[in-house]
N, C-alpha and C positions, 0 to 999 in steps of 0.2 A: 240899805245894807252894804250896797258897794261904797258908798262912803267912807261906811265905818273902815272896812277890811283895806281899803288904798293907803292909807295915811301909814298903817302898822306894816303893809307889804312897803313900803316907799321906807319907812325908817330900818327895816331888817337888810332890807339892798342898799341903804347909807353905812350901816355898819358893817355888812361885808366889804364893799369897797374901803373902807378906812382902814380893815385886817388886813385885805387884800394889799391896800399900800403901804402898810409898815411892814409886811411880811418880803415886798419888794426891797424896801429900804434896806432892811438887817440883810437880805442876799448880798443885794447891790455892795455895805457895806463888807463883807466876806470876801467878796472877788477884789475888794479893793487891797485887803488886807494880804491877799494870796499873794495878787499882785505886785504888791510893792516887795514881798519876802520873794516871789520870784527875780526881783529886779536885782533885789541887794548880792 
């Protein structure tokens, strides 16, 4: 049974990490945009 249920827990925690780093990304990419409009 633990078989079964590790492989589907292991790919639900791959795809929150993958959310989790696009959702980095688009911030990251915000504070860049802030930034640069701060700069100018």
């Amino acid at each position: 049974m633990n078989a079964l249920i590790l492989p589907t827990v292991t790919q639900i925690g791959l795809e929150r990490i993958e959310h989790n780093q696009s959702s980095l990304n688009e911030n990251a990419e915000c504070l860049r945009r802030s930034t640069v409009v701060l700069m100018d």
